[in-house]
C-alpha positions as CSV (number, residue, x, y, z in Angstrom):
1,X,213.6,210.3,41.0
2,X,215.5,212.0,37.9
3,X,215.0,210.5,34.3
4,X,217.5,207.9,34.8
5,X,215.9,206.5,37.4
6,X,212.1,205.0,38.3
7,X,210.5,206.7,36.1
8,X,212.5,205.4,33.0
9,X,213.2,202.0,34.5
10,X,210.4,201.2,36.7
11,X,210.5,197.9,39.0
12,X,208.1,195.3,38.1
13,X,207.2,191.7,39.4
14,X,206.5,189.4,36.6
15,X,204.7,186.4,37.3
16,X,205.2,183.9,34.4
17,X,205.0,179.5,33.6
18,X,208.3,178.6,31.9
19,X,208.3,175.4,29.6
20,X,208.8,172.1,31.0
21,X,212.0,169.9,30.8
22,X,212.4,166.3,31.0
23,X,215.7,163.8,31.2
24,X,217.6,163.3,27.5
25,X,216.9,160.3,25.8
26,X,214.2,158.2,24.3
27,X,210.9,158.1,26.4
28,X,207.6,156.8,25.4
29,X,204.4,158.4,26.7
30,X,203.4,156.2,29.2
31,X,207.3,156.9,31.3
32,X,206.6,161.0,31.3
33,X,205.7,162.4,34.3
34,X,202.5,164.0,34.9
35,X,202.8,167.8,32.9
36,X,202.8,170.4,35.6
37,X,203.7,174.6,34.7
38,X,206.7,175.8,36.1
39,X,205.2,179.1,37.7
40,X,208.2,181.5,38.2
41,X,208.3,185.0,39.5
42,X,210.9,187.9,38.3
43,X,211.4,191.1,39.8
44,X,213.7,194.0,38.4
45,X,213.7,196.9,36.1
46,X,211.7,196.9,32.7
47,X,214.3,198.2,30.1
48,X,211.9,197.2,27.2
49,X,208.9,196.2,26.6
50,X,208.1,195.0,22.9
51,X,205.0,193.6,21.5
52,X,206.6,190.3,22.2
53,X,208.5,190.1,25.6
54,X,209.4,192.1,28.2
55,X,212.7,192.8,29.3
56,X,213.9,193.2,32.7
57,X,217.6,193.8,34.3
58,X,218.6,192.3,37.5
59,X,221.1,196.1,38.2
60,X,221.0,199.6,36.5
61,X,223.9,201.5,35.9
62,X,222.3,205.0,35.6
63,X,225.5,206.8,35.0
64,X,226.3,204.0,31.9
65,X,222.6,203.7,30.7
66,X,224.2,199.9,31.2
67,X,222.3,196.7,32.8
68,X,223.1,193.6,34.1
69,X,221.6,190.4,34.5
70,X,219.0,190.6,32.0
71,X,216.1,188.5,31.4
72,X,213.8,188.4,28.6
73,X,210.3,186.8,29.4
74,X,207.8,186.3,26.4
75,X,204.2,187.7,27.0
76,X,202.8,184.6,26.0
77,X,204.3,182.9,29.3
78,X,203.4,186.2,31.4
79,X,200.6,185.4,33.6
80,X,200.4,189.1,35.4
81,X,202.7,192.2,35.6
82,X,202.9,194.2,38.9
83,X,204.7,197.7,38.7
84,X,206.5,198.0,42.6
85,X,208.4,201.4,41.7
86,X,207.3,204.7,43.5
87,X,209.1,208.2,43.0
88,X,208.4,208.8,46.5
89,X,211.6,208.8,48.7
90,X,212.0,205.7,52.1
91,X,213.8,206.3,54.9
92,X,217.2,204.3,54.9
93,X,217.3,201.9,57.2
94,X,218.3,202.7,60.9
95,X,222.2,202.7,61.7
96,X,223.9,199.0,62.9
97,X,224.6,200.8,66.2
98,X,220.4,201.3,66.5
99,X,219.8,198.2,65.5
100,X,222.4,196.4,67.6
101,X,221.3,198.6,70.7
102,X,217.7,196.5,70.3
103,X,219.3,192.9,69.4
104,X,221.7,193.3,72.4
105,X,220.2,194.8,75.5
106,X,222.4,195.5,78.1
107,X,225.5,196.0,75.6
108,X,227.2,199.2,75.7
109,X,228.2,200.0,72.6
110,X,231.4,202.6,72.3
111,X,232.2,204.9,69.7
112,X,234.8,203.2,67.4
């Protein structure tokens, strides 16, 4: 891929515990449930990377330099970072007519 793409925003998995959260209002000890980690998992592009956190986007607008959905996940919470992004080029997936041949035997299918 060109500049703009893997290569400057590669696709990680992020697996991370988030804080806990319990009900408003006054609660002594003894009511609290038992503490268990919220283990979450986020995957997308890394558009920073600070001494701090990492950031990753949901969508890249490569034309705009531009991102949505963007989550910002402190490296204390991080628990292990996978990088999933490859410059080498996949196959698209095989055309609806293919696949439609193989979910519906028997069907013939004519050109539109």
């Amino acid at each position: 891929m060109s500049e703009n793409g893997a290569s400057k925003y590669p696709i990680v998995k992020i697996e991370w515990e988030d804080s806990g959260h319990f009900p408003a209002g006054w609660t002594s000890l003894d009511e609290l449930p038992e503490a268990a980690a919220c283990r979450c998992l986020t995957v997308g592009s890394m558009i920073r990377e600070t001494d701090n956190c990492y950031t990753v986007a949901l969508s890249v607008d490569l034309a705009r330099d531009s991102y949505n959905g963007i989550m910002e996940i402190p490296k204390g919470c991080v628990t292990s970072v996978t990088f999933l992004s490859t410059d080498e080029k996949r196959p698209t997936s095989r055309p609806l007519r293919e696949r439609l041949r193989n979910f519906l035997p028997g069907v013939t299918l004519t050109p539109l």
